[in-house]
N, C-alpha and C positions, 0 to 999 in steps of 0.2 A: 696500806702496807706499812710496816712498822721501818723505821728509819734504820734497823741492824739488817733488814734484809734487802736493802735495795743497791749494796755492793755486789750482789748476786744473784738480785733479778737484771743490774746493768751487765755485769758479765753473759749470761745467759743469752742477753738480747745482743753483743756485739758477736758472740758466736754463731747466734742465727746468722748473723750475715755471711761471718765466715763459711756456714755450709754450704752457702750457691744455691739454697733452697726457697725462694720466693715466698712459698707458703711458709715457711720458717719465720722471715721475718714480720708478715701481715700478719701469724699467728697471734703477735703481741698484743696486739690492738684490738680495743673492743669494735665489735660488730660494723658500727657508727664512726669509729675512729679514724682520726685524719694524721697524713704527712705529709708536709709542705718543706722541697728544697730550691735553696737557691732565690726564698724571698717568692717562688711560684704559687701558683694557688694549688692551695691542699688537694690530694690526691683523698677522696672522701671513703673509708670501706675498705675490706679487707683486699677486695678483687683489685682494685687501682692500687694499695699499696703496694700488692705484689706487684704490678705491671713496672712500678716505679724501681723497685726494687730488680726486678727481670733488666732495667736497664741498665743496672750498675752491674751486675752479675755480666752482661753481653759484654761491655765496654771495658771491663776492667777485670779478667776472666782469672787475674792471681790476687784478685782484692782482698784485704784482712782488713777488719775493723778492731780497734783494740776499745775496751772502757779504761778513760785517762782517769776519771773521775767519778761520783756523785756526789750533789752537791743542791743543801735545800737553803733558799731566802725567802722571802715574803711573797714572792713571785713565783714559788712553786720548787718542784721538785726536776733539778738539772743532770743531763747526761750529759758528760765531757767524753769525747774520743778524738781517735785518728785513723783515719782511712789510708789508706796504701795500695798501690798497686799501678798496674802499667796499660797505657791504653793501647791493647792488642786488640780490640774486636772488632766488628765488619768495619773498614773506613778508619781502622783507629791510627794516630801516631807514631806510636810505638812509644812515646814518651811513660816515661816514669810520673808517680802522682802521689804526693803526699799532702792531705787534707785534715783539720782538724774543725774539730764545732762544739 
């Protein structure tokens, strides 16, 4: 992917989240492709990134994801955001949550 359109394939990919749609966001990833949060061992495949995703959508059921940034070094191609949202779901807080990565 050329370095003009990955302001808009990161945009694309924080909205998936914003949709509450699980398969929205494992869509991103290839087949094979992993997400790993919180330093956790990587969630490997589309089926587990949703599940991972299912859990952020449960627990944080007004979450937005914004893209802060994109951003390429030598180490590859970076997504900057911030997550938002309040822990309402089963057992949740009720606390407010603002996360960035």
């Amino acid at each position: 992917m050329t370095t003009d359109r990955l302001p808009e394939f990161a945009t694309r990919y924080a909205k998936a989240w914003c949709s509450h749609d699980p398969e929205k966001v494992a869509a991103f990833f290839a087949e094979n492709g992993s997400l790993s949060v919180n330093d956790g061992p990587p969630a490997v495949g589309r089926a587990a990134i949703a599940e991972i995703s299912r859990g952020f959508i449960r627990d944080l059921p007004d979450m937005v994801v914004t893209m802060d940034k994109v951003s390429r070094d030598p180490d590859g191609t970076k997504f900057h955001w911030t997550l938002t949202g309040t822990n309402t779901g089963p057992g949740g807080t009720g606390n407010r949550v603002q996360i960035s990565g």
